[in-house]
Every structure is written in C-alpha cells, then in structure tokens.
C-alpha positions in Angstrom: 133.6 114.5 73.8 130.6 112.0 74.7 132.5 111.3 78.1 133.1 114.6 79.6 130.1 115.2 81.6 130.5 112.0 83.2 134.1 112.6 83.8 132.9 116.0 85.6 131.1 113.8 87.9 133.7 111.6 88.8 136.0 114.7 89.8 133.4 115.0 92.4 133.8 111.9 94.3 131.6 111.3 97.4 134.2 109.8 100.7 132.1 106.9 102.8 130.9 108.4 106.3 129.1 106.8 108.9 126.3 109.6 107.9 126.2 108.2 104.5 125.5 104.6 105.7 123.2 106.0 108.0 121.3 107.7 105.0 121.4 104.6 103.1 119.9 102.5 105.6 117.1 104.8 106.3 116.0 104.9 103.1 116.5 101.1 102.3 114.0 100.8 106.2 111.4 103.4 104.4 111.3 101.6 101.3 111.1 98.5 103.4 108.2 99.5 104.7 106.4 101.1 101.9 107.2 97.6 100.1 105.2 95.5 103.0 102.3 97.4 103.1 102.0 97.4 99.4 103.1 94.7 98.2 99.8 92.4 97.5 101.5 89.1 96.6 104.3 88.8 99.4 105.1 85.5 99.3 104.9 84.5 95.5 108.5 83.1 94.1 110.9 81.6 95.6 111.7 80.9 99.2 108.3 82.4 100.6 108.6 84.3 104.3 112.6 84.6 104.0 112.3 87.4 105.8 109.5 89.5 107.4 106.9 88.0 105.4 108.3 88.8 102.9 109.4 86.3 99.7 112.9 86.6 98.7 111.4 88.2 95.4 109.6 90.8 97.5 113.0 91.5 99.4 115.3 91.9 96.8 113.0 94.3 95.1 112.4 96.6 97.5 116.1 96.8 98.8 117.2 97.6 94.8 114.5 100.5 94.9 115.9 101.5 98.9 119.1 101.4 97.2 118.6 103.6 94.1 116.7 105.8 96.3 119.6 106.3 98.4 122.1 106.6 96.1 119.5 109.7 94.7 119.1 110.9 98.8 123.3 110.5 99.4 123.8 112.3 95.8 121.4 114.8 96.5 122.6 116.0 99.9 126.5 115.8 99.0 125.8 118.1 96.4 123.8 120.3 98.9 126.8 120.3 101.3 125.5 118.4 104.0 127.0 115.1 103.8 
C-alpha cells in the first residue's frame, strides 16, 4: 500500500526533448550564477579555479542545486502541459 503513490508517479513518465535539456541547462546557468556571486569562499577545497573561479567544491555544489532545481522546473511544467 506504502508504494502506490509513487507508482502513480511513475505511470506518468516524462520522454527526453530538446526543450527539457534546454530547461535543464537554464537553470543549472541561473544557479551558476547565483552560486558566483554568493559564494564567499570560491576557491576553498580541492583543485581551486577549476572552472570560472570557481573550486571544484564550489562547482559541484551549485550544479547538484541547478540540477534539483531543474528536475523541480522540468516536473513542474510537464505537469502544467508545456513540456
């Protein structure tokens, strides 16, 4: 009984469209962004200005948050009827 709602979910299955990569990589730039101008310790960790300035810490953090918010964004308008 515990695994019905997420079965629900899975009926609903989201197909892989240009538009959704396009979604996801806006959001993972807008979080990119957001990241580097708040980030105050860029380059603390490991490998420090791997990319943009950025510390590979720094990078892989705010690509996980661009990602969960994307998943959220690509969820959110599939279930809206535009993707």
């Amino acid at each position: 009984m515990l695994n019905m709602p997420l079965l629900a979910v899975a009926e609903r299955a989201i197909n892989w469209s240009p538009n959704v990569a396009v979604v996801m990589i806006v959001c993972n730039v807008l979080v990119f962004a957001i990241g580097r101008a708040t980030i105050s310790q860029k380059n603390v960790g490991p490998l420090p200005t791997l990319f943009a300035g950025m510390s590979l810490a720094s990078l892989i953090a705010t690509t996980s948050l661009g990602h969960i918010l994307g998943a959220g964004a690509i969820l959110g308008l599939s279930n809206l009827g535009v993707l």
